[in-house]
Residue, then its C-alpha position, 0 to 999 in steps of 0.5 A: x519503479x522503486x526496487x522491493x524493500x527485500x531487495x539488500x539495496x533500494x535503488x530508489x530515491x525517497x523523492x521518488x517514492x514519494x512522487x511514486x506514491x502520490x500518482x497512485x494516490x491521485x489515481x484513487x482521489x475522487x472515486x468511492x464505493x465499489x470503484x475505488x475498491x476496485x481501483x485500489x485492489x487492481x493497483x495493488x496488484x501492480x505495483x505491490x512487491x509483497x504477497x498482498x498483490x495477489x490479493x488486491x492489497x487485502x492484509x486481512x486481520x491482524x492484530x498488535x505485534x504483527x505489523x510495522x509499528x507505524x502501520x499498526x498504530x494508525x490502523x488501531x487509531x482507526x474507529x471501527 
C-alpha cells in the first residue's frame, strides 16, 4: 500500500499507484445504483488516508478555492 500523501516521503512509485488505482477502478466497473455506492464507500473506507474514510469517501459540498485544483476544476465541469 502506497504510503499517505502526509507522509514527509512517498515510498510509493507513481507505476504503482497507477496499478493500485486501476484495481480499485476495475473492482467498481460493472456495478451501478446502490451497489456501487456501496462498493465505493466500503473502499474508501480502506484504502483512503484522509478523513473522508470515515465517511465512505463522502467530500461533501465544497466550493471554489477549497479543493486541489484539478479536482475542483473536473468536479465544477460536471453538469448537475
Amino acid at each position: 500500500k502506497a504510503t499517505s500523501w502526509r507522509e514527509k516521503e512517498i515510498t510509493c512509485t507513481r507505476e504503482a499507484a497507477a496499478e493500485m488505482l486501476a484495481g480499485l477502478r476495475a473492482e467498481l466497473q460493472g456495478e451501478g445504483g446502490p451497489t456501487l455506492r456501496a462498493k465505493f464507500e466500503a473502499l474508501a473506507r480502506e484504502h483512503s488516508d484522509c478523513k473522508t474514510a470515515k465517511k465512505g469517501g463522502d467530500l461533501g459540498p465544497f466550493e471554489r478555492g477549497m479543493m486541489q485544483r484539478p479536482l475542483e476544476e473536473a468536479a465544477f465541469a460536471l453538469e448537475v
